[in-house]
C-alpha positions as CSV (number, residue, x, y, z in Angstrom):
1,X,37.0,32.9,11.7
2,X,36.9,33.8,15.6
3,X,34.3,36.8,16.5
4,X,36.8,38.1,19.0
5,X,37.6,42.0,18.2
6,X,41.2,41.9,17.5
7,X,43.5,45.2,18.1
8,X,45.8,43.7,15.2
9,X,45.8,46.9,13.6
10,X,47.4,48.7,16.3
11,X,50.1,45.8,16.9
12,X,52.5,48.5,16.9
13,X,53.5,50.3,19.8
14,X,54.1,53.9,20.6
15,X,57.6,52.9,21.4
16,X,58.1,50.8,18.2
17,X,56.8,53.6,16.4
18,X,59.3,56.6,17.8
19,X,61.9,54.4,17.6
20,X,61.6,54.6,13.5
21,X,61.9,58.1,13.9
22,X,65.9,58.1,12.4
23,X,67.4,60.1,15.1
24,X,71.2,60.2,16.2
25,X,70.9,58.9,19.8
26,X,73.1,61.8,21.5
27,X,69.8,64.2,19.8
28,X,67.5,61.6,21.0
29,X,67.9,62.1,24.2
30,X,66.5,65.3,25.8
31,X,64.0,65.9,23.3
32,X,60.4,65.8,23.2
33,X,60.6,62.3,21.3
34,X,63.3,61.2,24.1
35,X,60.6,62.2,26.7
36,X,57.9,60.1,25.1
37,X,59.5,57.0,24.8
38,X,60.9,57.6,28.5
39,X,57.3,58.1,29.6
40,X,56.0,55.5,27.6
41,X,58.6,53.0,28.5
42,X,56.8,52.8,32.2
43,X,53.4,52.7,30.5
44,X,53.9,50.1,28.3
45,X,53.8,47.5,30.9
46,X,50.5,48.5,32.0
47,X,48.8,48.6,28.4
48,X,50.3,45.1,27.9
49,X,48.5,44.0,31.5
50,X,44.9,45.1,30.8
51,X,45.5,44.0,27.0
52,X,46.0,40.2,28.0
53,X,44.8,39.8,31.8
54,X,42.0,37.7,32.8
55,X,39.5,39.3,35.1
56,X,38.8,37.8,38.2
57,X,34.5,38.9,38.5
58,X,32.2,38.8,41.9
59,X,28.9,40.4,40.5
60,X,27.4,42.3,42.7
61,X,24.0,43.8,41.1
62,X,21.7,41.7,43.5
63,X,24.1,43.7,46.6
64,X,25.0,47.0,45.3
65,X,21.9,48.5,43.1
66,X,19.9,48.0,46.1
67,X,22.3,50.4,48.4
68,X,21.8,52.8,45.2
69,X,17.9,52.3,44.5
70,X,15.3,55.3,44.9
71,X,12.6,52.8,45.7
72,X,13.6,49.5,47.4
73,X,14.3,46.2,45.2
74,X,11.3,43.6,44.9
75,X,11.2,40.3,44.4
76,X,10.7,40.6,41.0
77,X,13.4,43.1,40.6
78,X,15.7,40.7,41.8
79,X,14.4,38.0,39.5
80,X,15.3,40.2,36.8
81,X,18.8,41.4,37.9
82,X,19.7,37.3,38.2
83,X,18.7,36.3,35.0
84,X,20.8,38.9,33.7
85,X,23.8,38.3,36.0
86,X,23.5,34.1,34.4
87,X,23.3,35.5,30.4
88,X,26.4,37.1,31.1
89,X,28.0,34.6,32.3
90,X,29.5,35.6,35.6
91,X,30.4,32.5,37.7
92,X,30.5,34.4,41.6
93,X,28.2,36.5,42.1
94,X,27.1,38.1,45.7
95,X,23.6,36.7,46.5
96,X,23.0,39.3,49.8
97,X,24.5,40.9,52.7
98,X,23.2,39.6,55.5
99,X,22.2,41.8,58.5
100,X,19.4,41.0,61.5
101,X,16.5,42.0,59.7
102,X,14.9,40.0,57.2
103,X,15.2,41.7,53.8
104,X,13.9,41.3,50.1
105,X,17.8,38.9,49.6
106,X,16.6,36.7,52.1
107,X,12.8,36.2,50.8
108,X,14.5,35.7,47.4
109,X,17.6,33.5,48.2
110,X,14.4,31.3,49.7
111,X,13.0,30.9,46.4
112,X,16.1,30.5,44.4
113,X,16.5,27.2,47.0
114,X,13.2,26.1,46.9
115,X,13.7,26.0,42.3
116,X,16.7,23.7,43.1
117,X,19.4,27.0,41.8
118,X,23.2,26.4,41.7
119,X,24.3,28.5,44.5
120,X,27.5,26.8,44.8
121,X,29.3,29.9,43.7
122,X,26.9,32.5,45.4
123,X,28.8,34.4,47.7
124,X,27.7,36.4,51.1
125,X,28.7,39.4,52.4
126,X,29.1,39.2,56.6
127,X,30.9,41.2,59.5
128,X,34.2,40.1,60.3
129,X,33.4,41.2,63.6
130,X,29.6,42.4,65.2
131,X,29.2,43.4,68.9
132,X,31.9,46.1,70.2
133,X,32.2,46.5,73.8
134,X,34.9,49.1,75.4
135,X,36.3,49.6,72.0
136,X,37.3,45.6,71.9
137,X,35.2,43.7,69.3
138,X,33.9,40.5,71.0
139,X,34.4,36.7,69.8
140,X,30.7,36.1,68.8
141,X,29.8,35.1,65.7
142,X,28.2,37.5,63.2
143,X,24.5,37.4,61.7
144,X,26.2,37.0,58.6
145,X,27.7,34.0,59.2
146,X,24.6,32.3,61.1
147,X,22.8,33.4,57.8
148,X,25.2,31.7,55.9
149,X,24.7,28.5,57.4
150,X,20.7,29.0,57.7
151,X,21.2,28.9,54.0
152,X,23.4,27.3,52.5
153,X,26.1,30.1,51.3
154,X,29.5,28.0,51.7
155,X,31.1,31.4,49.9
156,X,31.5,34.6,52.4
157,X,32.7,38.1,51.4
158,X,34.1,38.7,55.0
159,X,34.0,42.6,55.7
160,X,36.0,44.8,58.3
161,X,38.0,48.5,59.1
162,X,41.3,48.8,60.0
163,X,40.7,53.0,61.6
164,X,36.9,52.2,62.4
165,X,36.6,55.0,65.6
166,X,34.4,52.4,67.7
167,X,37.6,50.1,68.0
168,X,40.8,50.3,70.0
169,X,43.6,49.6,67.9
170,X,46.4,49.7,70.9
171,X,43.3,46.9,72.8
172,X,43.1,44.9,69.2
173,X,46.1,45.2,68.0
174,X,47.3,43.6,64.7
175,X,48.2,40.3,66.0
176,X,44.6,40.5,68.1
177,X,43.1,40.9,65.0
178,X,44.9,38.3,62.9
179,X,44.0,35.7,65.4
180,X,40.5,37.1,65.6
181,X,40.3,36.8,61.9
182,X,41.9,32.9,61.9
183,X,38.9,31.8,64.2
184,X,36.2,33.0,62.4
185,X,38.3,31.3,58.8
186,X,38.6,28.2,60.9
187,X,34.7,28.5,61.6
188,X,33.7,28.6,58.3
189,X,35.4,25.9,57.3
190,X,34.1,23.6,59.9
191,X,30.4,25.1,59.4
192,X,30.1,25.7,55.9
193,X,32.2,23.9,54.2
194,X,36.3,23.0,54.0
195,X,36.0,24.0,50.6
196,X,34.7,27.3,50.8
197,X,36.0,30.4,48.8
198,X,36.4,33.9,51.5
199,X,37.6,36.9,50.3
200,X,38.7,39.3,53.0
201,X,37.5,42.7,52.4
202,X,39.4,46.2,53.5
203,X,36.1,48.3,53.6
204,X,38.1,51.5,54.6
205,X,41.4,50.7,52.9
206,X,41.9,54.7,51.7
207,X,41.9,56.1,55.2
208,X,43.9,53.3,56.6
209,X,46.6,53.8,53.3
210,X,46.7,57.3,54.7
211,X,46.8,57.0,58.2
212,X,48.5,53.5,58.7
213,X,49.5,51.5,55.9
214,X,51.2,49.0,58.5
215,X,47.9,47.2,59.9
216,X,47.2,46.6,56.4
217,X,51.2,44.9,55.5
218,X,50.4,43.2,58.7
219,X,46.9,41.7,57.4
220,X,48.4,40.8,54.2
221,X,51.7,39.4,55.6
222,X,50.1,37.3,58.0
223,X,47.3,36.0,55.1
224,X,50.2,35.4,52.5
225,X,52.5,33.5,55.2
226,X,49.8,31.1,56.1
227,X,50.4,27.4,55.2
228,X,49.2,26.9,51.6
229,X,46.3,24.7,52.7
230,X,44.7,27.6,54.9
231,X,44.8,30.1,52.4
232,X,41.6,32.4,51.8
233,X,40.7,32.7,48.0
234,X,42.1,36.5,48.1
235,X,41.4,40.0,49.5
236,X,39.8,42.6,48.5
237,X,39.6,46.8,49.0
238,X,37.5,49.5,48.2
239,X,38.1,53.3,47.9
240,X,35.1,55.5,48.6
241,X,35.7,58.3,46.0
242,X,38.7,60.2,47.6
243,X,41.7,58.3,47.0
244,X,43.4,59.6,43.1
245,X,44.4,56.5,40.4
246,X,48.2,57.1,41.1
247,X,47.8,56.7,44.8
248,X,45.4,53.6,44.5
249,X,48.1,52.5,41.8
250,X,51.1,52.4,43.9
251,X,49.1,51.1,46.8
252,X,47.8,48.0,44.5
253,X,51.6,47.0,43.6
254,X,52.9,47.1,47.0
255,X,49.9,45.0,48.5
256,X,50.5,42.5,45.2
257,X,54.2,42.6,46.0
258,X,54.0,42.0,49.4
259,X,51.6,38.6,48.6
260,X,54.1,37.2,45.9
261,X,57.0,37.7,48.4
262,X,55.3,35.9,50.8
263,X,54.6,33.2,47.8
264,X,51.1,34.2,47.8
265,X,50.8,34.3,43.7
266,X,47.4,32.6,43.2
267,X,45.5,34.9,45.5
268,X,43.0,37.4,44.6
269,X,43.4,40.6,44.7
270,X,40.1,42.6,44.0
271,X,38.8,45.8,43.9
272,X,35.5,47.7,44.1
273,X,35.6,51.5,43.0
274,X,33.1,54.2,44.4
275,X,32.5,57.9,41.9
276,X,33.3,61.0,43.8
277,X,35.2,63.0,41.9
278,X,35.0,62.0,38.7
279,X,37.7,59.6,38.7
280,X,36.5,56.1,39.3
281,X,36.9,54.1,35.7
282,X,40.7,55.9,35.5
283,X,41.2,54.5,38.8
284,X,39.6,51.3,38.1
285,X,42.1,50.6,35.6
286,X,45.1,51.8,37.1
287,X,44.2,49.4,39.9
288,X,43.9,46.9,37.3
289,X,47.1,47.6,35.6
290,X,49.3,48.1,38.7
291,X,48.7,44.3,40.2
292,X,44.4,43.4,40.8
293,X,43.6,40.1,39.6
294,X,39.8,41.8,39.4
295,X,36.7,43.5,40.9
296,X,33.3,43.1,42.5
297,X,30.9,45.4,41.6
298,X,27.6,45.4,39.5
299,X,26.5,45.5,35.7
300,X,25.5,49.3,35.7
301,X,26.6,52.2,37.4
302,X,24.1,52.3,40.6
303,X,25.3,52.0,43.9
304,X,26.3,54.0,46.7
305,X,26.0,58.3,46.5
306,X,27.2,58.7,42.8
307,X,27.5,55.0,42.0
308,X,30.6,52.5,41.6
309,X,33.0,51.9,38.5
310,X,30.8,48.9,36.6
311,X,31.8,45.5,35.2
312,X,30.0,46.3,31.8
313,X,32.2,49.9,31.5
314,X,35.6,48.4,32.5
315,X,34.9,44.6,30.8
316,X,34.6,47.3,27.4
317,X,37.4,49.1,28.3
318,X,39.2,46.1,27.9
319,X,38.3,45.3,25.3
320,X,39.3,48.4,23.8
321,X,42.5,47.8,24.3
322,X,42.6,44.3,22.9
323,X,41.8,42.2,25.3
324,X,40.9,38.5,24.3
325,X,40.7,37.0,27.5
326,X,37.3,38.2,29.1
327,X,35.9,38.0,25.5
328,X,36.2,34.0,26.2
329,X,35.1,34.4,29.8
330,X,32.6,36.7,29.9
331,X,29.1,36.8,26.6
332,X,30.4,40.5,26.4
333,X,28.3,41.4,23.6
334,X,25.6,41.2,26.0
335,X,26.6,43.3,28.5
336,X,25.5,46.7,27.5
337,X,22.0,45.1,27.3
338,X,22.2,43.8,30.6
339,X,23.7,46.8,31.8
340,X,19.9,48.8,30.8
341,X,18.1,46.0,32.0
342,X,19.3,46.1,35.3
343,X,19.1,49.4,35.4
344,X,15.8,49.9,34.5
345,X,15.2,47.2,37.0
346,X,16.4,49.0,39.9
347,X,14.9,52.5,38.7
348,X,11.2,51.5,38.3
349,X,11.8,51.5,34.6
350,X,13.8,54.4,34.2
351,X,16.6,54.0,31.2
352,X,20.2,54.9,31.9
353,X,21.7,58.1,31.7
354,X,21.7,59.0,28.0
355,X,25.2,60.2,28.2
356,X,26.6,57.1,30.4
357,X,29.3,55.8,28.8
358,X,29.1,52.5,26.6
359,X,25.5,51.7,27.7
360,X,24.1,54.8,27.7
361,X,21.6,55.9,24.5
362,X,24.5,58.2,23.3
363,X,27.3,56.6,24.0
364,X,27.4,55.5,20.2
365,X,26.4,58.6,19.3
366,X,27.6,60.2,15.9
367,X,28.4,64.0,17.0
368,X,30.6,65.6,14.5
369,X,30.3,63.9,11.2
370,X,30.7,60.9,9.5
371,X,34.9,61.4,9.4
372,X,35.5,62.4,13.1
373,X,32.8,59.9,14.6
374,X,33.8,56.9,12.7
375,X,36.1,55.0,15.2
376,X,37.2,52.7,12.7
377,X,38.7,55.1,10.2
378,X,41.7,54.8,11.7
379,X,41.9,51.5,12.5
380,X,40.0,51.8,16.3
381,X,37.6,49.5,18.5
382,X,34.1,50.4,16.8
383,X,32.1,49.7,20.1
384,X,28.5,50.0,18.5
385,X,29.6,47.3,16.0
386,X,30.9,44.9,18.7
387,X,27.8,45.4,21.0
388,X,25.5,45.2,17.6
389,X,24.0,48.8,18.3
390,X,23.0,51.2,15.9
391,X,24.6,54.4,16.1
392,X,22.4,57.3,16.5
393,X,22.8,61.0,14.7
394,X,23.1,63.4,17.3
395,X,21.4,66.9,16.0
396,X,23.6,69.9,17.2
397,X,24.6,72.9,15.7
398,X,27.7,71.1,14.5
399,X,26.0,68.5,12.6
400,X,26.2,68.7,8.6
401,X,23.3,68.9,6.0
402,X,23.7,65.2,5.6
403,X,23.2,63.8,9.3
404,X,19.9,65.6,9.6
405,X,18.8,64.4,6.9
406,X,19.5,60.8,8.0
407,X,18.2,61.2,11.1
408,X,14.8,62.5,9.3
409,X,14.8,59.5,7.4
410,X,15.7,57.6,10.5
411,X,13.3,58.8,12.6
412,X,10.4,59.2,10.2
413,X,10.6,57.3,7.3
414,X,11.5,58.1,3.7
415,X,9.5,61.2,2.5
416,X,9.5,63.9,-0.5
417,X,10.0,66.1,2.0
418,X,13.0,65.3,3.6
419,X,15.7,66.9,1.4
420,X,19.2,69.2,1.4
421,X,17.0,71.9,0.9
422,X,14.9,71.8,3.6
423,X,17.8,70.9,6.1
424,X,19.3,73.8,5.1
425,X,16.1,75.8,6.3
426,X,15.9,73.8,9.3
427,X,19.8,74.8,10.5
428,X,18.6,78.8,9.7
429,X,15.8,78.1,12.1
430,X,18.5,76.5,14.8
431,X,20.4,79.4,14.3
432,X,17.4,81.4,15.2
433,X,16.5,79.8,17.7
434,X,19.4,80.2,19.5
435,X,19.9,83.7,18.6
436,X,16.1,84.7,20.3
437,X,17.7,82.7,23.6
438,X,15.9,79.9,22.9
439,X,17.7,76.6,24.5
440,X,15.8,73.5,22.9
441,X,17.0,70.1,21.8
442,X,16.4,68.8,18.6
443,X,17.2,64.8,18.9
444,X,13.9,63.3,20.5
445,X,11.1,62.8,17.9
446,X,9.2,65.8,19.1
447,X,12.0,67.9,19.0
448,X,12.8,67.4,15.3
449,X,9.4,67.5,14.5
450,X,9.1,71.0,15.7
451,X,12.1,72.0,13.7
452,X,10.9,70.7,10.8
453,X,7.4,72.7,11.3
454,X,9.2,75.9,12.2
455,X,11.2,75.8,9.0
456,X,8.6,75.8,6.9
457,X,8.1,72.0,6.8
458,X,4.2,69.9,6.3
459,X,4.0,68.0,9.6
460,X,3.3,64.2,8.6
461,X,0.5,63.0,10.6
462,X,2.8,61.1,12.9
463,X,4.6,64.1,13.5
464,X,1.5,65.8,14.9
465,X,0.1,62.9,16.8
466,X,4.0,63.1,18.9
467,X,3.1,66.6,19.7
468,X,-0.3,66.7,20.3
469,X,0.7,63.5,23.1
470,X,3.7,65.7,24.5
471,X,0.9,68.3,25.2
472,X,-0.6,66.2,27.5
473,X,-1.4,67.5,31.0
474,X,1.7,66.6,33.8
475,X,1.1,64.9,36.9
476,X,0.1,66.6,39.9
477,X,2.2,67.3,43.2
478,X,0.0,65.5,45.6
479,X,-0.1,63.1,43.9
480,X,3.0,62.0,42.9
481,X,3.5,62.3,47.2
482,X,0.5,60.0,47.5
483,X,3.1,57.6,45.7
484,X,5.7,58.3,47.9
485,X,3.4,57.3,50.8
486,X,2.3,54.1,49.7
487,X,6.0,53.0,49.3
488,X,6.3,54.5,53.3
489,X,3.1,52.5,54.7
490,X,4.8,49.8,53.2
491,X,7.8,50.1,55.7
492,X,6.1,51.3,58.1
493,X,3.8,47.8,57.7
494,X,7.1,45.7,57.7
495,X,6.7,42.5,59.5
496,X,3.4,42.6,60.0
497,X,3.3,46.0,62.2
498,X,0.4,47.9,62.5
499,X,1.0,51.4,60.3
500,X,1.4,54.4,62.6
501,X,3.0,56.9,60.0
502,X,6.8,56.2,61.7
503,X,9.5,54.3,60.4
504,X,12.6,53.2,62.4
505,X,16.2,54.4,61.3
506,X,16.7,51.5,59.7
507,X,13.8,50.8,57.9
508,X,13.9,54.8,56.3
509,X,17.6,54.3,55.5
510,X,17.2,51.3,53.7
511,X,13.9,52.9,51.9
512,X,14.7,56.1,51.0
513,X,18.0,57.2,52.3
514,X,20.2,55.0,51.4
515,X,21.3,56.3,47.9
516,X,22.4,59.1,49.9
517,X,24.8,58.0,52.0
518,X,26.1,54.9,51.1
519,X,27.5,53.6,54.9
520,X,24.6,53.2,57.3
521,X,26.7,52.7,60.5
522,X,29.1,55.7,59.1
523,X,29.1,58.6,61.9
524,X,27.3,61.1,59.5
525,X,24.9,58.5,58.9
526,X,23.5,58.1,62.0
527,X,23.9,61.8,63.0
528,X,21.8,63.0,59.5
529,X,19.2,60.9,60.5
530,X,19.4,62.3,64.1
531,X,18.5,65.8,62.6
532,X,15.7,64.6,60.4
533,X,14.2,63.0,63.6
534,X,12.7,66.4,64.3
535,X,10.6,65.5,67.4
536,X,14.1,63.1,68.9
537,X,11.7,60.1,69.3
538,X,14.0,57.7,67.8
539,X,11.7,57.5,64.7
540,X,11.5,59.3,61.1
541,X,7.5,60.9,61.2
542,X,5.4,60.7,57.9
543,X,4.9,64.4,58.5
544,X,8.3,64.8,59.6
545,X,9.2,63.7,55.6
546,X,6.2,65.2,54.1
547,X,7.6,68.6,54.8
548,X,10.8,68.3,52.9
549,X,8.3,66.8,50.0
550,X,5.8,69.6,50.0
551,X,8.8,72.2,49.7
552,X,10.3,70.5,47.1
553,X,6.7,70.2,44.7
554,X,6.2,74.0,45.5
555,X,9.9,74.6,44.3
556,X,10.1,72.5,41.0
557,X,6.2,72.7,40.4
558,X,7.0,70.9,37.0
559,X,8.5,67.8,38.4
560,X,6.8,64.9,36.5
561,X,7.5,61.5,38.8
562,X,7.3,60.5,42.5
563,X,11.4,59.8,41.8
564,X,12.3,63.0,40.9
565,X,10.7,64.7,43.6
566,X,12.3,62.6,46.1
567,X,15.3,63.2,44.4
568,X,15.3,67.1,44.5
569,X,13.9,66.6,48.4
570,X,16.8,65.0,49.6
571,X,19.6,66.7,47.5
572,X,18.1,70.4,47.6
573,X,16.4,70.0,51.3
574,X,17.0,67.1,53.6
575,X,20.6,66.8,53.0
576,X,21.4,70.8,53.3
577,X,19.4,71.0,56.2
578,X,20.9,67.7,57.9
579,X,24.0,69.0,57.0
580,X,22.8,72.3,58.9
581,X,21.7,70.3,62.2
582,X,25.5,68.3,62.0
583,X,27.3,71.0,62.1
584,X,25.7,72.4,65.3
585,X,26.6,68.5,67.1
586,X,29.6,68.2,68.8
587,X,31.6,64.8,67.6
């Protein structure tokens, strides 16, 4: 017996299923079973993709939960985050993007050499092109790529923009940059290694879709119509948020068609998807569907602004549906756990998002009842079962007699107390509650153990030791900015710099801001940190920061950690008010 989830059950498709609707064929059509099967007839062939395609992975949770983290990765962190990254067996992962300053990646790719590690299928990220003069970029070669070497990394994720507003498009034109982009291929091969694997990255493939889709045919023309031998592995493109799943979709099959015609079939064709608008995992697997061999992104959620569409959540997703193939590439049961673990990693400890999807501590949550939450009542995927996590009873006013009780067994033990009777006495009192405006929650342990007191229940003693440690006395707003400042004298003492309370632009970016705004050399970017720079010295002041930190403790004066508080400083103050300064600039 295999311990592959199998969707055997629901072998059957839609279409099969309408067509045993007996129907004369002249009422057929023009109905609303006629318009199904039409509708369905195109989405068939996607279903039947992500049900049997194997997915082409480039982790990138040493890269992308650092862009995303609130306090900057350690080495430790990214111990953690590899370990992970090897127990789920991902065989490319991104090891660092390389820039001119020395950061945390570099320290740690030094040890992961000095221990002997496999990096033989570590890739790089690096500049396709560095130094712009008049618009033109020049024909040196990129930090990246000297990194590269320095190292080791045969493997480079090659990055550039096709509508960047620092280059000349009519000066570099398409064939410019196609022979600008042989040189540095022909480069790596003689420097790194003949055999290495590059991926070619569209970093701003939305905005050039829109504005012209012909440098990117051109790009992909010119890679598919190379001689066989001096083929890259694959590209690659990104959408920041704004692009919608049908767009990205019929964008995905044209660049895929346009590489087959060519007889480009074995290339790669990856994708990394940023959250904006709600819409990233639907686009992620419309991308997937409509051509993408696979993605590069991280185990969890974090990244850029609102974060990117994860491996664990779309790896799932696939499975979902029936997939078999990443079940034998990928140790998918493990994935949810790594998925916490590297959060928590890049957080400082902090869990994920209770209502994150599949990894998140109620994403196998019971809601409605026994009936309406059991997924495999009807045949479905039962994810908690596959990942071996216990679902939880989630306490609402629409939970029966029955799941409170089992989550007052669950939670506390077996007890006299806990009957029907007095969970009936508990759901008067949550009607109560509600009905004097009181908005409380009733899942966490001291939650339920007030219900039960307040309907007339005798607290166990390890009900009133939760309590009596919830009442505990918060932190203080100084300091939790006493935190803060430590993790700025830290910057500030980068390199071995005396500490005079400033940091440079890139050095605050990289340490606080950069969860913010995901592109450091994007024009809002550099002009935000313009208006921060309050005194236009070129540098970001410790009391220059403080400010926004003091307003935001005498805001939210019950703000618990040094996190949150830098959260609501930059989303409530530093971003309105850069916002404010930006739209005063001319551009």
């Amino acid at each position: 017996m295999d311990c592959f989830y199998s969707s055997e059950k629901q072998e059957m498709s839609i279409i099969d299923r309408l067509q045993k609707i007996i129907l004369p064929e002249k009422t057929r059509n023009g109905t609303f079973f006629g318009d199904i099967e039409e509708s369905m007839a195109a989405v068939q062939g996607h279903l039947d993709r992500l049900k049997n395609m194997e997915l082409f992975v480039v982790d990138n949770s040493l890269r992308e939960t650092t862009v995303a983290s609130l306090r900057a990765h350690t080495i430790e962190n990214k111990r953690a985050i590899y370990e992970e990254i090897k127990k789920c067996g991902f065989k490319y992962f991104v090891v660092e993007s390389f820039n001119n300053q020395a950061r945390i990646g570099d320290l740690f790719l030094k040890e992961l050499i000095e221990k002997g590690e496999d990096l033989s299928n570590a890739f790089a990220f690096s500049e396709l092109w560095e130094s712009i003069v008049d618009k033109v970029p020049q024909p040196d070669i990129p930090i990246g790529l000297q990194k590269c070497k320095k190292f080791g990394i045969n493997n480079v994720f090659l990055e550039f923009d096709l509508v960047y507003y620092k280059i000349d498009y009519e000066k570099m034109n398409m064939d410019e940059v196609c022979k600008y982009l042989k040189k540095k291929i022909d480069w790596i091969r003689a420097n790194l290694s003949e055999n290495s694997l590059i991926l070619l990255n569209f970093r701003d493939f939305t905005a050039t879709m829109l504005q012209h889709p012909e440098r990117v045919r051109h790009m992909v023309n010119y890679l598919a119509s190379l001689p066989k031998k001096e083929r890259i592995l694959g590209v690659a493109f990104e959408d920041l948020g704004a692009g919608i799943p049908e767009q990205l979709a019929a964008w995905t099959r044209a660049v895929k068609n346009e590489m087959e015609r060519c007889g480009w079939r074995d290339g790669q064709l990856l994708f990394h998807q940023h959250e904006q608008w709600g819409l990233m995992h639907s686009a992620n697997l419309q991308v997937l569907a409509s051509g993408a061999t696979g993605m590069w992104a991280g185990l969890c959620i974090e990244g850029a602004s609102l974060g990117h569409a994860d491996t664990c959540t779309a790896i799932l997703n696939l499975i979902k549906l029936g997939n078999q193939a990443v079940q034998k590439q990928y140790n998918c049961t493990y994935l949810r756990d790594a998925a916490i673990n590297v959060t928590k990693a890049v957080t400082g400890g902090v869990k994920p998002n209770p209502k994150q999807p599949v990894y998140g501590d109620r994403a196998t949550d019971m809601v409605y009842g026994f009936i309406f939450s059991d997924p495999t009542a009807k045949g479905g995927f039962n994810m908690a079962d596959f990942l071996g996590v216990k679902s939880e009873v989630r306490i609402t006013s629409m939970a029966n007699d029955e799941m409170i009780l089992l989550k007052l067994k669950d939670v506390f033990g077996e007890d006299p107390q806990f009957t029907l009777e007095i969970v009936g006495k508990m759901k008067e009192q949550m009607l109560k509650n509600a009905t004097d405006g009181r908005k409380e929650e009733y899942n966490s342990k001291i939650g339920l153990a007030m219900l039960f007191d307040q309907a007339g229940g005798k607290m166990t003693k390890e009900m009133a030791d939760i309590i009596a440690e919830a009442n505990k006395a918060s932190s203080f707003i100084n300091t939790l900015i006493a935190e803060i400042k430590v993790e700025f004298d830290e910057w500030d003492g980068r390199g071995g710099e005396e500490i005079d309370d400033q940091l440079t632009f890139d050095h605050f970016y990289t340490g606080f801001m950069s969860p913010y705004f995901g592109c450091y050399r994007c024009k809002d970017t550099q002009q935000g940190l313009r208006a921060l720079d309050m005194d236009s010295d070129g540098m970001i002041d410790w009391f220059e920061f403080r400010h926004f930190l003091l307003w935001a403790g005498r805001q939210h004066p019950n703000v618990k950690t040094s996190q949150e508080l830098l959260d609501i400083a930059f989303r409530d103050g530093l971003i309105p008010a850069m916002k404010d300064e930006m739209d005063k600039l001319e551009f």
